[in-house]
Structure formats: C-alpha cells, structure tokens
C-alpha positions as a Markdown table, in Angstrom:
| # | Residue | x | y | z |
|---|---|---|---|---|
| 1 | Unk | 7.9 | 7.4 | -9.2 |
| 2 | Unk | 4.6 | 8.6 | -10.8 |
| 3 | Unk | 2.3 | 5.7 | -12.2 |
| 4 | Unk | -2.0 | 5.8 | -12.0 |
| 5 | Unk | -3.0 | 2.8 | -10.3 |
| 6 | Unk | -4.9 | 0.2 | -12.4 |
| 7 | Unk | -6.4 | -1.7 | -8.7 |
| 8 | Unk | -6.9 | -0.3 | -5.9 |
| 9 | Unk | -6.9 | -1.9 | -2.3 |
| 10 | Unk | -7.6 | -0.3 | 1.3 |
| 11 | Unk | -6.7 | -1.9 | 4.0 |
| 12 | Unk | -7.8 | -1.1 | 7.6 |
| 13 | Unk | -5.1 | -0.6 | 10.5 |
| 14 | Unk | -6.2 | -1.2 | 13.9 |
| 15 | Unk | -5.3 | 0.7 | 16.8 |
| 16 | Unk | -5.0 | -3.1 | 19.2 |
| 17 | Unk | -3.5 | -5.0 | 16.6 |
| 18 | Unk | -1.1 | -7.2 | 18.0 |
| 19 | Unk | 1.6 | -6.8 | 15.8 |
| 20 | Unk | 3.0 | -2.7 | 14.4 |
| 21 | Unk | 2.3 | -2.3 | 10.7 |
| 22 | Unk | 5.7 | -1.5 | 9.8 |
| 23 | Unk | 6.8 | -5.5 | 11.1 |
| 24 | Unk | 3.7 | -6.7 | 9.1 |
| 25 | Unk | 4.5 | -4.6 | 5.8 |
| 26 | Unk | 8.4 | -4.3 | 6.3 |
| 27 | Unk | 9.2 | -7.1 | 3.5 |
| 28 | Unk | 6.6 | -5.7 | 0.9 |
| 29 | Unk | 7.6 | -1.9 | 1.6 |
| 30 | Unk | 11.7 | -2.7 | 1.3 |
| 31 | Unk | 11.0 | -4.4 | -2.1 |
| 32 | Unk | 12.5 | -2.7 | -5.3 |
| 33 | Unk | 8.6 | -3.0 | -6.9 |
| 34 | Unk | 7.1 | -0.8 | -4.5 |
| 35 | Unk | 7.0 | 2.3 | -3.3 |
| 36 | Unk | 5.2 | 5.4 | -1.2 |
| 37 | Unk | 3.0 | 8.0 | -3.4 |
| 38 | Unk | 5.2 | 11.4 | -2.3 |
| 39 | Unk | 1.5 | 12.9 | -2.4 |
| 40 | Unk | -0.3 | 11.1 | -0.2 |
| 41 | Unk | 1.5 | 9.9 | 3.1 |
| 42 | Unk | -0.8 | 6.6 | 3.8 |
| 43 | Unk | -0.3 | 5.3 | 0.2 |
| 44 | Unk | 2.1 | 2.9 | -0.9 |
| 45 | Unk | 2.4 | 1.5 | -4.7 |
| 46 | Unk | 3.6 | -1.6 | -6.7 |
| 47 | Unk | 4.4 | -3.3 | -9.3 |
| 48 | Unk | 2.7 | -6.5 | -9.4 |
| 49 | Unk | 2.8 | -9.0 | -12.2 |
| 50 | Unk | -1.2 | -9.3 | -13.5 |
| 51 | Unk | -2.8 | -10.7 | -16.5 |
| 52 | Unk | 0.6 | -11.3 | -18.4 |
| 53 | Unk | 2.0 | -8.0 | -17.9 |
| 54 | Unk | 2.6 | -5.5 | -14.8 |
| 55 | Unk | 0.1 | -3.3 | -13.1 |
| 56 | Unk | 0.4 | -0.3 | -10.8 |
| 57 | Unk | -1.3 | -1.4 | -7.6 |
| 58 | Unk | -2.1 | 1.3 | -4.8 |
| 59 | Unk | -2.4 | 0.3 | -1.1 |
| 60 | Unk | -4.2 | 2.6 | 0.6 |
| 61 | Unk | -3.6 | 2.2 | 4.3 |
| 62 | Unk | -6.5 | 3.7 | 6.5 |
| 63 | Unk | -7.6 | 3.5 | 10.1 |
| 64 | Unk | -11.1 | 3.4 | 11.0 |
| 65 | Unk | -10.7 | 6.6 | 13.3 |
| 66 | Unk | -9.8 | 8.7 | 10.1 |
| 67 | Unk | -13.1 | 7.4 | 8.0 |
| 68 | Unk | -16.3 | 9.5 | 7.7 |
C-alpha cells in the first residue's frame, strides 16, 4: 500500500531492552490497519482513526547507533 503519512512518530529501540521488538509490536504489526513501507525497511504504517476521519500514520523505528 502507498499512502503519505499525515503524523509522523520515531521511536527509539534499544540494544538492552528487556523485551525483543517484534513481542512488543507483534499485535500492532499483525493488524489489518497497518503495514511496512516496501521502501524503507524500519518503517511501518497505519491507519488510525483521528479527528473524525482516518490518517496515515508512519512509525519510524530507529536505534540510537544508526543516528548522526
């Protein structure tokens, strides 16, 4: 699916977390309303109901080793 993203979010993964990212995301990512950007591997988008009508949503999932 193609869709611009109306919000963007980035959200930091850290190398000690307790828990793998896949357990912590697993619900969100199986859900019908979202999806991973075929472009960019560390995105995922959603639909998410906002302001009476639904929005294209992009998580951005980084990890602080990766930033400049």
């Amino acid at each position: 699916q193609k869709a611009e993203a109306e919000l963007r979010v980035a959200m930091y993964v850290m190398d000690n977390d307790p828990y793998p990212t896949d357990q912590i995301l697993g619900p969100l990512l199986r859900h019908q309303c979202c999806w991973r950007d075929p472009d960019q591997g560390n995105v995922v988008k959603m639909q998410v109901w906002i302001d009476g009508g639904y929005r294209c949503v992009e998580l951005m999932l980084l990890s602080p080793q990766g930033v400049s």
